[in-house]
C-alpha positions as CSV (number, residue, x, y, z in Angstrom):
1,X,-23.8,13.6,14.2
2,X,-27.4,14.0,12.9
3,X,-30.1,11.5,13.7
4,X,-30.2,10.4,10.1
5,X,-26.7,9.0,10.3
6,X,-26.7,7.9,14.0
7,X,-29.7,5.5,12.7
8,X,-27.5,4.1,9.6
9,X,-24.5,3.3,11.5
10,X,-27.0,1.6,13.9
11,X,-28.5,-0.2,11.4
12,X,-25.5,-1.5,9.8
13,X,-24.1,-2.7,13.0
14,X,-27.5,-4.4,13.2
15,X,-26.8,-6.1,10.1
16,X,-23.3,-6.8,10.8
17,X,-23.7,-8.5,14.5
18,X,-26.7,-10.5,12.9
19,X,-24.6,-11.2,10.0
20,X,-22.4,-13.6,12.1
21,X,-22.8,-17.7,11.9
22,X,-21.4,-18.0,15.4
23,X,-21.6,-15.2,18.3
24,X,-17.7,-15.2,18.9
25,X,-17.9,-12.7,21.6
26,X,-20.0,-15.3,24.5
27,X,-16.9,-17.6,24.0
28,X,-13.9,-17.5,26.1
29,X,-11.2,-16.5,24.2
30,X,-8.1,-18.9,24.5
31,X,-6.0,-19.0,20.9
32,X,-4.2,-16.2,19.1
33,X,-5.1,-14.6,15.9
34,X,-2.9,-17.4,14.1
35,X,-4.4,-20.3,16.2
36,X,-7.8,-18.8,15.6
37,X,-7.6,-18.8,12.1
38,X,-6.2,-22.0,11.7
39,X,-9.0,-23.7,13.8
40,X,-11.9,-21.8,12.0
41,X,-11.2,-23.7,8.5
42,X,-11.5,-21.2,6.1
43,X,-8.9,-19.6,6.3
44,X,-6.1,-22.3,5.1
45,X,-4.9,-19.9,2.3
46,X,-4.1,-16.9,4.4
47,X,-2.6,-19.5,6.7
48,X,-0.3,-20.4,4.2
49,X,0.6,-17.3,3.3
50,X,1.3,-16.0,6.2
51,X,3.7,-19.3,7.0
52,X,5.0,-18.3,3.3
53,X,6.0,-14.8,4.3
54,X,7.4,-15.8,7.4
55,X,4.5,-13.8,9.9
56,X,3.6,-16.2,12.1
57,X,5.5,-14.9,15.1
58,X,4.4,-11.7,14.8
59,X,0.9,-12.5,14.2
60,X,1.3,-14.2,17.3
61,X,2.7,-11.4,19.4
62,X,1.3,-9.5,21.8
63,X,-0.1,-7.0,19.6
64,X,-3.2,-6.1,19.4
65,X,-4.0,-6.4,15.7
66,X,-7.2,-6.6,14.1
67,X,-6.9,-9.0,11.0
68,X,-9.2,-8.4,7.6
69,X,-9.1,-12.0,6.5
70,X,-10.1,-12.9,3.7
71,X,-11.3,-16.4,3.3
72,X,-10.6,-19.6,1.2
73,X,-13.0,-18.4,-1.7
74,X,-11.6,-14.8,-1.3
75,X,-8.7,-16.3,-2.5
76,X,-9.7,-18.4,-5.0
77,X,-10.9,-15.3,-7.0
78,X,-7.5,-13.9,-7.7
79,X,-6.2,-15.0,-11.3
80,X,-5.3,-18.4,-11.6
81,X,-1.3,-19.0,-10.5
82,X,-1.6,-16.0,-8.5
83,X,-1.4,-17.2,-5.1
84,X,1.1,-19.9,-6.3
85,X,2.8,-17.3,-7.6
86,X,3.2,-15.4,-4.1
87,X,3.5,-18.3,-2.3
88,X,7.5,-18.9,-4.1
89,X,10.4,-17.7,-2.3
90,X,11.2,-15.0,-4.5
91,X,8.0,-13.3,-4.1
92,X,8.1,-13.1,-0.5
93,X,8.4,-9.6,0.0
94,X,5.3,-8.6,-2.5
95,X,3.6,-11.6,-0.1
96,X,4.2,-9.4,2.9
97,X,3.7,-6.3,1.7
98,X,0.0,-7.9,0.9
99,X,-0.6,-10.0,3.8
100,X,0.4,-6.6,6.0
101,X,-1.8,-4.5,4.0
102,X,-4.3,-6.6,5.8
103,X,-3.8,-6.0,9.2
104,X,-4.4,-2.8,11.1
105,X,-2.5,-1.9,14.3
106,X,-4.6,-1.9,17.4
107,X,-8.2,-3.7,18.6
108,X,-10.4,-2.0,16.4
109,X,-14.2,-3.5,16.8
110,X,-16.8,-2.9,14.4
111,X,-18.5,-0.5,16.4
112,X,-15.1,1.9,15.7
113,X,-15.0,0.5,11.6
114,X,-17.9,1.9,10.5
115,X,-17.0,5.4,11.7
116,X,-13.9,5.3,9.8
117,X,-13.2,6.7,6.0
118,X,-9.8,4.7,6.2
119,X,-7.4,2.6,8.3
120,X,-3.3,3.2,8.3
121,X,-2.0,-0.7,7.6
122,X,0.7,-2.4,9.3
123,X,2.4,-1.9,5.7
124,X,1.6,1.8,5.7
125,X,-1.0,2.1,3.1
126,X,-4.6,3.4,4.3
127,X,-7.2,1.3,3.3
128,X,-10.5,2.9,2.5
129,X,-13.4,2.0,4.4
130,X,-17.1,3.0,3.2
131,X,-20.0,2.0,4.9
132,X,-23.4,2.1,2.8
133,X,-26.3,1.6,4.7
134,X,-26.0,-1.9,6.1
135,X,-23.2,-2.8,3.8
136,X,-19.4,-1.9,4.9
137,X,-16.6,-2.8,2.7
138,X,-12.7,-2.3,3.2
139,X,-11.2,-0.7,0.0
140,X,-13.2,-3.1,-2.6
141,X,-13.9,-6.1,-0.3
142,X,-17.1,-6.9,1.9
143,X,-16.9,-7.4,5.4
144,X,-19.0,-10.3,6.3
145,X,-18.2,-11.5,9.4
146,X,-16.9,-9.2,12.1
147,X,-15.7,-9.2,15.6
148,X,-14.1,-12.7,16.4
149,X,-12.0,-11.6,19.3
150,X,-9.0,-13.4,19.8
151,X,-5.8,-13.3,22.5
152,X,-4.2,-10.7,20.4
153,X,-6.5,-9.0,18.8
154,X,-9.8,-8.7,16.3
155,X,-10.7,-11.2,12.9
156,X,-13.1,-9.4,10.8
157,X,-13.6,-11.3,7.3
158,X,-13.6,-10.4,4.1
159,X,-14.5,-11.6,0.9
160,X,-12.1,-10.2,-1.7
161,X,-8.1,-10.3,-1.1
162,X,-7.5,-6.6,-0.7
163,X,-3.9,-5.5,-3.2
164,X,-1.8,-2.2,-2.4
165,X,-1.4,0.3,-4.6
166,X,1.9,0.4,-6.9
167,X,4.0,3.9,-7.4
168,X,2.3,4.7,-10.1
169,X,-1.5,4.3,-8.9
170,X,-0.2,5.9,-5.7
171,X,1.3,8.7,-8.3
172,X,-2.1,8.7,-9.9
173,X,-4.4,9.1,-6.8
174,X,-2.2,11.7,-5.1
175,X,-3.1,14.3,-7.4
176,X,-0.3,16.2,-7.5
177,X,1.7,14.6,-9.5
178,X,-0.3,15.4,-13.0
179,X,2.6,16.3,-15.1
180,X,5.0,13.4,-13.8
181,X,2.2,10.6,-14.8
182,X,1.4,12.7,-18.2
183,X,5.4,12.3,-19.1
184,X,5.8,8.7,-17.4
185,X,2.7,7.7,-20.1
186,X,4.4,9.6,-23.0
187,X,7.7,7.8,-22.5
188,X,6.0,4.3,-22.3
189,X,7.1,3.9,-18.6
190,X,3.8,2.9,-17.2
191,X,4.3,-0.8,-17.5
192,X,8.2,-1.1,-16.0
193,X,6.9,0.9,-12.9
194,X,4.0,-0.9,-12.3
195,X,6.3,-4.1,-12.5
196,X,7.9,-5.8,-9.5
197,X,10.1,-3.8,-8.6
198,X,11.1,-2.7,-5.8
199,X,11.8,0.8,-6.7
200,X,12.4,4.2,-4.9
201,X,11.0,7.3,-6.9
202,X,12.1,10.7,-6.2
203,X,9.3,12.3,-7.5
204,X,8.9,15.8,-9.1
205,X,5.3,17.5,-8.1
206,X,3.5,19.8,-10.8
207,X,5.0,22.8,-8.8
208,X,8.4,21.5,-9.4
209,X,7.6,20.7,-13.1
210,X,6.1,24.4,-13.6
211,X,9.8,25.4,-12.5
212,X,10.8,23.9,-15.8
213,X,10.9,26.6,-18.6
214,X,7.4,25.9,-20.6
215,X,8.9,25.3,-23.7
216,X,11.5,22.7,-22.3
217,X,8.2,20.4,-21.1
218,X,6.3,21.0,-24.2
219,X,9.7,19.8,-26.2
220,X,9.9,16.7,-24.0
221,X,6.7,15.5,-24.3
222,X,6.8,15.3,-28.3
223,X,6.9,12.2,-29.7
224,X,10.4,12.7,-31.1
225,X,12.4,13.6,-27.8
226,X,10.6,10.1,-26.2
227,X,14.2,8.7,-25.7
228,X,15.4,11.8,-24.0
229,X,12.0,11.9,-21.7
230,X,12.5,8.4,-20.8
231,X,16.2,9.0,-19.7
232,X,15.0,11.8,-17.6
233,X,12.4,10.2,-16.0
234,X,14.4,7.3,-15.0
235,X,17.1,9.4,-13.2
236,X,14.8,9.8,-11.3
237,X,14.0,6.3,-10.3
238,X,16.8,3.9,-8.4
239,X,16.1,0.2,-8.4
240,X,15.6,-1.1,-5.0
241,X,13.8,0.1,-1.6
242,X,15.1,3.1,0.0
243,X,13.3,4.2,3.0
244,X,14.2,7.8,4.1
245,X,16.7,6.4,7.0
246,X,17.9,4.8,4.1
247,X,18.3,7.8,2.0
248,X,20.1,9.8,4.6
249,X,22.9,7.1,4.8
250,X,24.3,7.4,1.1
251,X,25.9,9.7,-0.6
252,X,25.3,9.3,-4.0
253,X,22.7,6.6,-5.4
254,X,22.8,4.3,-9.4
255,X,19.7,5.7,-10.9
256,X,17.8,3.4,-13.7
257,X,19.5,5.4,-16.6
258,X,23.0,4.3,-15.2
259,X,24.0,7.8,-14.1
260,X,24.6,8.5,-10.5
261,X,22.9,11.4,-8.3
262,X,24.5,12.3,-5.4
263,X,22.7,12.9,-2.3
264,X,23.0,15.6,0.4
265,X,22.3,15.7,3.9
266,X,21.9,17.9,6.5
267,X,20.3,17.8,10.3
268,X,18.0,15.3,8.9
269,X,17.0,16.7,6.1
270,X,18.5,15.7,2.4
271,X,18.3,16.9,-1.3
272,X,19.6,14.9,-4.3
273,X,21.0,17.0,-6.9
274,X,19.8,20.2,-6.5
275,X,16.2,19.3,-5.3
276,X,15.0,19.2,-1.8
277,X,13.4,16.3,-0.5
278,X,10.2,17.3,0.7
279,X,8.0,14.6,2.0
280,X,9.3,10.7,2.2
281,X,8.3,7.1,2.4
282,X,5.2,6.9,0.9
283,X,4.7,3.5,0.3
284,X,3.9,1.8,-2.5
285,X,3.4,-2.4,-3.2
286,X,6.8,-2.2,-5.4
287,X,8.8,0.7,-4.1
288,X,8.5,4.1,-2.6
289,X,7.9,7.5,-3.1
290,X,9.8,10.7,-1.9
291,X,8.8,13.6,-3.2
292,X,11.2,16.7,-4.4
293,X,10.4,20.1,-5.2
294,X,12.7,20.6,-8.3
295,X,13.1,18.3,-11.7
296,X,16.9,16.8,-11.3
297,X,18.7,16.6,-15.0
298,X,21.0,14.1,-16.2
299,X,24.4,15.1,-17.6
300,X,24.3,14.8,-21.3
């Protein structure tokens, strides 16, 4: 590491420890995460939430965690009826999939943050970190407060309620799915698979596409042949969450265009149809994603 660098890390570790209202780490630490949060004032949203999603226990467990909080008026900047919204029954599992996306596994102090890129979550997303010379923000939030040490772990705060991607940003950003986004947007799924879901997506890369005799793609992707694209697509797509322990339990699975696929396993590894699972449980804010290696057709 050049001196250049060394001297910006330093700096905005400067800016971060001097950043703080109250130095945390001269107190004796006596509540939890949970306790913590609860006493500081601030925080009465995430409280909520995290009663809502039913993560108090384990936020109070041994852990460690370290928590990016996000604070009252973090919050308050998400579309009005949003948090009322996640706060219903109904919506608890989007609740925790956000409140999870949150919290990172381990103690990590700020001094380790700012020599990260990204974080694994709890709900197995990463969350980019970037640090710009005294500034550090996790995915699109600023960290303004850090290293209020806990029982159970670390509080750094944040000003912006951080969201997981969906299946199809996750899609998007992976880059190797090109052809499967260009054909979800030409049969007008975009909107149904960024809904709520939950929904497991075997998912075709460009390799597997470029299996596909050329003129077969070009055909589908015409305006005319949308219907047929669309039915396609959604054999691929069964409603629900299917993690790959999941997956290796069935035999066959409903897929959104009513037909069934049948799946195939063998010494832990599966294939549905006649395409071979190839990487699984990538996880997404309404569903997963397992990729295949092969386009699976529907029966006519």
């Amino acid at each position: 590491m050049n001196i250049r660098k060394n001297l910006s890390i330093f700096v905005a570790l400067l800016f971060i420890a001097t950043s703080i209202n109250v130095t945390y780490a001269d107190n004796k630490v006596e509540g939890d995460i949970v306790d913590t949060a609860i006493s500081a004032g601030s925080f009465n949203t995430l409280v909520a939430a995290v009663k809502a999603a039913g993560l108090v226990d384990v936020l109070k467990g041994d852990g460690p965690f370290t928590v990016f909080a996000p604070t009252d008026d973090a919050f308050s900047k998400l579309p009005a009826g949003t948090v009322e919204n996640l706060l219903k029954p109904e919506n608890k599992d989007k609740l925790v999939a956000i409140l999870t996306y949150h919290v990172v596994p381990g103690k990590v102090m700020s001094s380790d943050v700012v020599k990260l890129s990204e974080a694994k979550t709890v709900f197995g997303q990463k969350a980019s970190i970037n640090v710009s010379g005294s500034s550090v923000m996790v995915d699109k939030a600023n960290v303004v407060k850090t290293d209020i040490k806990t029982s159970n772990g670390i509080i750094h705060v944040i000003d912006n309620v951080i969201i997981p991607r969906d299946v199809v940003d996750l899609a998007v950003d992976a880059g190797s799915f090109k052809t499967l986004v260009t054909a979800v947007k030409a049969a007008g799924l975009v909107d149904a698979l960024k809904g709520d879901g939950p929904f497991t997506i075997f998912a075709p890369t460009d390799d597997a596409f470029a299996k596909l005799p050329k003129k077969t793609l070009t055909s589908l992707l015409k305006p005319e042949n949308k219907s047929k694209l669309a039915s396609i697509l959604k054999y691929h797509v069964v409603p629900g969450r299917y993690l790959a322990d999941d997956v290796l339990t069935l035999n066959k699975v409903k897929t959104l265009n009513g037909q069934k696929a049948k799946i195939k396993t063998n010494y832990g590894s599966a294939m549905i149809d006649k395409a071979k699972i190839v990487s699984t449980d990538i996880v997404g804010l309404n569903g997963v994603i397992h990729v295949i290696d092969s386009v699976i057709i529907p029966k006519e």
